[in-house]
Structures are given as structure tokens and as C-alpha cells.
C-alpha positions as CSV (number, residue, x, y, z in Angstrom):
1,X,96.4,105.5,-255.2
2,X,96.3,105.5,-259.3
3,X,97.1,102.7,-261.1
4,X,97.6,101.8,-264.7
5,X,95.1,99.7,-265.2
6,X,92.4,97.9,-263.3
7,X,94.1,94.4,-262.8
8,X,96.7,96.6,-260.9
9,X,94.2,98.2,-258.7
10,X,92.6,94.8,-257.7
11,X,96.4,93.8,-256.9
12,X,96.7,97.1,-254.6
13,X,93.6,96.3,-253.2
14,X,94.1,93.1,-252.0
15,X,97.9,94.0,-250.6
16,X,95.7,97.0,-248.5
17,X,93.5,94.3,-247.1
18,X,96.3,92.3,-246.3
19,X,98.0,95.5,-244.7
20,X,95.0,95.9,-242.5
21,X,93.7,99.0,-244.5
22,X,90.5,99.5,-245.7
23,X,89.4,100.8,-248.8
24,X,88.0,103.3,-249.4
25,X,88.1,104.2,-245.9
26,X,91.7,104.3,-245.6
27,X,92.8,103.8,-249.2
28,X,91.1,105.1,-252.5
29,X,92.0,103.5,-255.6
30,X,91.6,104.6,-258.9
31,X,92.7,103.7,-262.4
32,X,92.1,103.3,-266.5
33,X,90.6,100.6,-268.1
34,X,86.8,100.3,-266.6
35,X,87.0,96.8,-267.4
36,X,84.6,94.3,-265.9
37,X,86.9,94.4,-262.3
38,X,85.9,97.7,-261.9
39,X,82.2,96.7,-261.5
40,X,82.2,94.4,-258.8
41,X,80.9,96.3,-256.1
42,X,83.5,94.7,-252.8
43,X,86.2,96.1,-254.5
44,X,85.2,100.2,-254.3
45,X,87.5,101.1,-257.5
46,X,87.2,103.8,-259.3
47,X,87.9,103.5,-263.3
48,X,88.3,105.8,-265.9
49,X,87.1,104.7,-269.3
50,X,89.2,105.8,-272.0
51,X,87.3,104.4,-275.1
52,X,90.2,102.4,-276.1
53,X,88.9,101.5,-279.4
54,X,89.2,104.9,-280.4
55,X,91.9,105.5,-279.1
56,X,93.7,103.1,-281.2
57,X,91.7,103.9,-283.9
58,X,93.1,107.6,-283.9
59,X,96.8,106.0,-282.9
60,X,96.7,104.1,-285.9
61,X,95.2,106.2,-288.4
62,X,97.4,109.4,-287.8
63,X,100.6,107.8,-289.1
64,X,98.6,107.1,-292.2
65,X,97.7,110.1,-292.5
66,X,101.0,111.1,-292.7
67,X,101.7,109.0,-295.8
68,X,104.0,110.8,-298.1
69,X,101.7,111.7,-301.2
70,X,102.4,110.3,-304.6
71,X,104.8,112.9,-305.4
72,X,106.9,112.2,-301.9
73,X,105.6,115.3,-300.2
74,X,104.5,115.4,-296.2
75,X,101.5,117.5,-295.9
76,X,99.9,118.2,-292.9
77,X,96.5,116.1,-293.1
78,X,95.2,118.8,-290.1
79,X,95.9,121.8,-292.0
């Protein structure tokens, strides 16, 4: 099972215990964030790190580089 983010997978985790499943055995879950849930070993998650800081650091900095110039023009800052 996939999940956004890890807080989800420690919610899908606990509804498979509760379902009598267990995981990974009968369940894998997986998901993005690698935040500190995804260390504690019980759980068996597995995370994906993203490197969200850079990620919003490219988010952020591509509409600025779309600034119209002085003059009004759009260029292409990847051109």
C-alpha cells in the first residue's frame, strides 16, 4: 500500500493490525516523507525521501525566474 505521507502509513498500519494483518508479512507499506516515523523499527515502513527543501526551493525559485524583465518580456531562464 502507498501513502502520501508517513503519518498516513503509521495510520494504515495500525488499521492492518487492528484487521488482524501483519505487516510486512501480509501488508507492505510504503510512502514519502522519511520523517522520523519511518525509523522506528516495529513499524516496517518503507519511505522515500524527497529532499523537500529542495524541492521547494526549485518550486519557488522557477516562478521567479519567470519574472518579466525590465522591458516586460518573458524569456525562457532555461534556454
Amino acid at each position: 500500500m502507498f501513502e502520501a505521507n508517513d503519518s498516513a502509513s503509521v495510520g494504515a498500519f495500525s488499521a492492518a493490525v487492528e484487521l488482524g494483518l501483519s505487516v510486512p508479512a501480509d501488508l507492505s507499506l510504503a510512502s514519502f516523507d522519511n520523517c522520523f516515523l519511518a525509523k522506528i523499527r516495529h513499524l516496517s515502513l518503507i519511505s522515500v525521501d524527497i529532499g523537500a527543501h529542495e524541492v521547494g526551493r526549485r518550486v519557488t525559485r522557477t516562478p521567479l525566474d519567470w519574472a518579466p524583465a525590465e522591458n516586460g518580456s518573458l524569456t525562457d531562464p532555461h534556454s
